[in-house]
N, C-alpha and C positions, 0 to 999 in steps of 0.2 A: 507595345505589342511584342516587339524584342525580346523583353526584359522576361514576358512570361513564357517565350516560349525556349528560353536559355535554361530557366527555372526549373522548369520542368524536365530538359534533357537531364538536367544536374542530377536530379532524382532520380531518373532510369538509371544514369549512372551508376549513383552510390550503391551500393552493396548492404544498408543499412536498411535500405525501403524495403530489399531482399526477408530481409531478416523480418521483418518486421509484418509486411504485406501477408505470406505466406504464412506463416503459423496464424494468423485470425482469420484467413481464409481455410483451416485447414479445425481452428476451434468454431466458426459456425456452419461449418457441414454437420455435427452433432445436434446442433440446435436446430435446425431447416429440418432433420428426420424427426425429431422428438417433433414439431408442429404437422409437418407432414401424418406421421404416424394417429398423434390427436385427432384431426380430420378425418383421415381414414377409418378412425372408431364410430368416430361422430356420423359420416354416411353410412359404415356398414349398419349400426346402428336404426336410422334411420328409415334402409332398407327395411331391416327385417319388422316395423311395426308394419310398411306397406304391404310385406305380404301376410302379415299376418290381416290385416282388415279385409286384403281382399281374398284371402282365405275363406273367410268369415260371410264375404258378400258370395263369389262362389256358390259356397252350401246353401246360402238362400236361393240363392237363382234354382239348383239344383232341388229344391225342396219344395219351388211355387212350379214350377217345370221340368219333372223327372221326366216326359217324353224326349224329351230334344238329345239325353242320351242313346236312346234307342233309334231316333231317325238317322245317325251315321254308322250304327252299328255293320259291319255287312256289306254295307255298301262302299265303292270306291270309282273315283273319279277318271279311271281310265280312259273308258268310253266314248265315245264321240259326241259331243254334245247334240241334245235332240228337245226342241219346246216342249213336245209331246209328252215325252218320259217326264221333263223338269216337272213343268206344271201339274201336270195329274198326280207326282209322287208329293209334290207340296201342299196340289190341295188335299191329298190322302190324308196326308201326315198331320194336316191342321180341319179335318172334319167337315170339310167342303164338300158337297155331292156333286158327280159330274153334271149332274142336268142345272148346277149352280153357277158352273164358267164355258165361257165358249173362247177358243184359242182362236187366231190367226195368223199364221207366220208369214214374213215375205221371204224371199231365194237371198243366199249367200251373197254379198256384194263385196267387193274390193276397191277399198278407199286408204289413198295414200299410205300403198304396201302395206295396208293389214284388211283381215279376211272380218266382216263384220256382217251379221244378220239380226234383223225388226222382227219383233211381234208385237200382236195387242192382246191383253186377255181380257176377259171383260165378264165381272163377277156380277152377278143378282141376285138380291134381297140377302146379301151376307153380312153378317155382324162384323161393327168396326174392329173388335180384337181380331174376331179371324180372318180380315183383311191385313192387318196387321201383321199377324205369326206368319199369314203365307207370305207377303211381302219380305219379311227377315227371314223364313225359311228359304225360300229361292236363293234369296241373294247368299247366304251365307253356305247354302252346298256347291254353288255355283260362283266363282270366285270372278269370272268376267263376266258375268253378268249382271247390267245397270240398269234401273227402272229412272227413264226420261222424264217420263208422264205420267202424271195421277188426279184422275178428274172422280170426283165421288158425288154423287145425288142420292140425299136421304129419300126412302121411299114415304109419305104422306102417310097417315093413320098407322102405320106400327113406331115403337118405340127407338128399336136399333135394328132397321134393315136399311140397308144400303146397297146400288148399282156402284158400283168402282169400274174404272175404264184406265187399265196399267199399260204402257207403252213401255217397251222391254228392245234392249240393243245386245245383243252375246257379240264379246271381241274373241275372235278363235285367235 
Protein backbone atom coordinates (compact mmCIF):
# COMPACT_ATOMS: atom_id res chain seq x y z
CA UNK A 1 0.00 0.00 0.00
CA UNK A 2 3.12 2.16 0.47
CA UNK A 3 4.51 1.44 -2.64
CA UNK A 4 1.34 2.98 -4.33
CA UNK A 5 0.91 5.65 -2.59
CA UNK A 6 4.78 6.74 -3.16
CA UNK A 7 3.95 6.19 -6.81
CA UNK A 8 1.61 8.27 -7.21
CA UNK A 9 3.15 11.39 -5.28
CA UNK A 10 6.07 10.62 -7.89
CA UNK A 11 3.70 11.52 -10.50
CA UNK A 12 2.33 14.75 -8.98
CA UNK A 13 5.77 15.31 -8.79
CA UNK A 14 7.16 15.13 -12.09
CA UNK A 15 6.62 17.99 -14.36
CA UNK A 16 6.11 15.50 -17.25
CA UNK A 17 2.31 14.37 -16.15
CA UNK A 18 2.32 18.41 -16.46
CA UNK A 19 3.06 18.20 -19.76
CA UNK A 20 1.26 15.70 -20.64
CA UNK A 21 -2.11 15.73 -18.56
CA UNK A 22 -2.91 19.24 -19.71
CA UNK A 23 -2.68 19.60 -23.39
CA UNK A 24 -5.43 16.35 -23.68
CA UNK A 25 -7.37 17.91 -21.31
CA UNK A 26 -7.14 20.94 -23.15
CA UNK A 27 -7.63 18.66 -26.92
CA UNK A 28 -10.96 17.02 -25.52
CA UNK A 29 -12.60 20.29 -24.58
CA UNK A 30 -12.96 20.45 -28.63
CA UNK A 31 -14.35 17.19 -28.76
CA UNK A 32 -17.04 17.31 -25.55
CA UNK A 33 -18.44 20.74 -27.70
CA UNK A 34 -18.52 19.11 -31.09
CA UNK A 35 -20.85 16.03 -29.11
CA UNK A 36 -22.38 18.71 -26.86
CA UNK A 37 -23.35 20.82 -30.04
CA UNK A 38 -24.57 17.32 -31.88
CA UNK A 39 -27.20 16.90 -29.26
CA UNK A 40 -28.22 20.04 -29.14
CA UNK A 41 -29.29 19.78 -32.93
CA UNK A 42 -30.63 16.61 -32.38
CA UNK A 43 -33.24 18.12 -29.44
CA UNK A 44 -33.74 21.43 -30.97
CA UNK A 45 -34.60 19.29 -33.66
CA UNK A 46 -36.80 17.35 -32.08
CA UNK A 47 -38.51 20.23 -30.67
CA UNK A 48 -39.51 21.75 -33.38
CA UNK A 49 -41.45 18.35 -35.16
CA UNK A 50 -43.39 18.73 -31.56
CA UNK A 51 -44.47 21.85 -32.17
CA UNK A 52 -45.16 21.42 -35.34
CA UNK A 53 -47.81 18.36 -34.57
CA UNK A 54 -49.23 20.28 -31.98
CA UNK A 55 -49.64 23.05 -34.24
CA UNK A 56 -51.45 20.95 -36.43
CA UNK A 57 -53.59 19.41 -33.40
CA UNK A 58 -54.37 23.05 -32.22
CA UNK A 59 -56.17 23.95 -35.56
CA UNK A 60 -58.06 21.02 -35.03
CA UNK A 61 -59.35 21.53 -31.65
CA UNK A 62 -59.88 25.16 -33.15
CA UNK A 63 -61.79 23.90 -36.12
CA UNK A 64 -64.12 21.14 -34.12
CA UNK A 65 -64.63 24.05 -31.29
CA UNK A 66 -64.21 27.74 -32.76
CA UNK A 67 -66.45 28.75 -29.61
CA UNK A 68 -64.18 28.32 -26.85
CA UNK A 69 -62.23 31.22 -28.49
CA UNK A 70 -64.98 33.59 -27.96
CA UNK A 71 -65.79 32.46 -24.35
CA UNK A 72 -62.56 34.30 -23.02
CA UNK A 73 -62.67 36.91 -25.13
CA UNK A 74 -63.78 40.04 -22.95
CA UNK A 75 -63.79 38.62 -20.09
CA UNK A 76 -61.09 38.66 -17.30
CA UNK A 77 -60.54 37.05 -14.12
CA UNK A 78 -60.27 39.94 -11.79
CA UNK A 79 -63.25 39.69 -10.00
CA UNK A 80 -64.19 37.99 -6.96
CA UNK A 81 -65.18 34.72 -7.55
CA UNK A 82 -69.04 34.17 -7.32
CA UNK A 83 -70.86 30.19 -8.19
CA UNK A 84 -73.64 32.30 -9.60
CA UNK A 85 -71.73 34.14 -12.28
CA UNK A 86 -69.35 30.72 -12.90
CA UNK A 87 -72.02 28.43 -13.48
CA UNK A 88 -74.65 30.36 -15.34
CA UNK A 89 -71.77 31.92 -17.77
CA UNK A 90 -70.73 28.11 -18.32
CA UNK A 91 -73.94 26.76 -18.73
CA UNK A 92 -74.53 29.95 -21.29
CA UNK A 93 -71.49 29.24 -22.99
CA UNK A 94 -72.27 25.39 -23.36
CA UNK A 95 -76.27 25.73 -24.19
CA UNK A 96 -77.62 24.74 -21.04
CA UNK A 97 -81.07 26.42 -20.19
CA UNK A 98 -81.33 27.75 -16.54
CA UNK A 99 -84.49 25.91 -15.79
CA UNK A 100 -81.73 22.87 -16.82
CA UNK A 101 -79.37 23.43 -13.45
CA UNK A 102 -80.12 24.43 -9.92
CA UNK A 103 -77.02 25.68 -7.84
CA UNK A 104 -76.35 25.48 -4.25
CA UNK A 105 -73.54 27.09 -2.47
CA UNK A 106 -72.35 26.68 1.20
CA UNK A 107 -70.52 30.14 3.06
CA UNK A 108 -66.77 30.50 2.81
CA UNK A 109 -64.87 28.18 5.21
CA UNK A 110 -61.35 28.44 6.55
CA UNK A 111 -59.48 25.27 6.65
CA UNK A 112 -55.94 25.09 7.42
CA UNK A 113 -55.15 28.80 6.60
CA UNK A 114 -56.71 28.71 3.18
CA UNK A 115 -60.16 30.39 2.55
CA UNK A 116 -62.34 27.50 0.71
CA UNK A 117 -66.01 27.25 -0.37
CA UNK A 118 -68.69 23.97 -1.68
CA UNK A 119 -71.32 23.95 -4.03
CA UNK A 120 -73.40 21.27 -5.77
CA UNK A 121 -74.83 21.88 -9.19
CA UNK A 122 -77.21 19.64 -10.26
CA UNK A 123 -78.06 19.36 -14.15
CA UNK A 124 -81.41 17.67 -15.74
CA UNK A 125 -82.14 15.67 -18.59
CA UNK A 126 -78.51 17.21 -20.08
CA UNK A 127 -76.69 15.52 -22.84
CA UNK A 128 -73.46 13.76 -21.89
CA UNK A 129 -71.25 16.27 -24.11
CA UNK A 130 -72.78 19.18 -22.51
CA UNK A 131 -72.15 17.95 -19.33
CA UNK A 132 -68.89 17.51 -20.42
CA UNK A 133 -67.99 21.04 -22.10
CA UNK A 134 -69.55 22.74 -18.91
CA UNK A 135 -67.41 20.52 -16.73
CA UNK A 136 -64.02 21.59 -18.80
CA UNK A 137 -65.57 25.06 -19.27
CA UNK A 138 -65.83 25.82 -15.41
CA UNK A 139 -62.82 24.38 -14.62
CA UNK A 140 -60.70 25.89 -17.22
CA UNK A 141 -62.00 29.76 -16.53
CA UNK A 142 -61.86 29.11 -13.14
CA UNK A 143 -58.36 27.89 -12.35
CA UNK A 144 -59.15 27.02 -8.34
CA UNK A 145 -61.86 25.43 -8.89
CA UNK A 146 -62.14 21.40 -8.52
CA UNK A 147 -65.06 19.16 -9.10
CA UNK A 148 -64.97 16.52 -5.95
CA UNK A 149 -67.98 14.68 -6.99
CA UNK A 150 -69.73 13.34 -10.12
CA UNK A 151 -72.68 11.27 -9.73
CA UNK A 152 -74.64 10.83 -13.23
CA UNK A 153 -78.27 8.93 -13.76
CA UNK A 154 -79.18 8.30 -17.27
CA UNK A 155 -82.84 9.28 -17.68
CA UNK A 156 -85.06 5.85 -18.82
CA UNK A 157 -86.61 6.02 -22.41
CA UNK A 158 -84.51 8.93 -24.02
CA UNK A 159 -81.46 8.13 -25.60
CA UNK A 160 -78.79 10.84 -24.06
CA UNK A 161 -80.35 12.72 -21.25
CA UNK A 162 -78.82 12.58 -18.09
CA UNK A 163 -79.28 14.01 -14.22
CA UNK A 164 -75.49 14.91 -13.23
CA UNK A 165 -75.09 15.88 -9.51
CA UNK A 166 -71.22 17.90 -9.63
CA UNK A 167 -69.86 18.72 -6.21
CA UNK A 168 -67.51 21.79 -6.61
CA UNK A 169 -64.80 23.16 -3.82
CA UNK A 170 -63.40 27.04 -5.10
CA UNK A 171 -59.81 27.37 -3.05
CA UNK A 172 -59.74 31.57 -2.85
Amino acid sequence: MKDLKETIKEIYKNPMFYYILVPALVALWPISMGLYLKSSKSAYNTDQEQYTKAEKIIDELLSLDPDRLNYTKGKTTTAGFDYATAVSTAAEFCSIPAASYKLSSGIIQKTEGQKNQAANVALKGVEITKTARFLSTIQLRWSGLQCTKINLRKNKGFPDSWDVDLTFKYYY
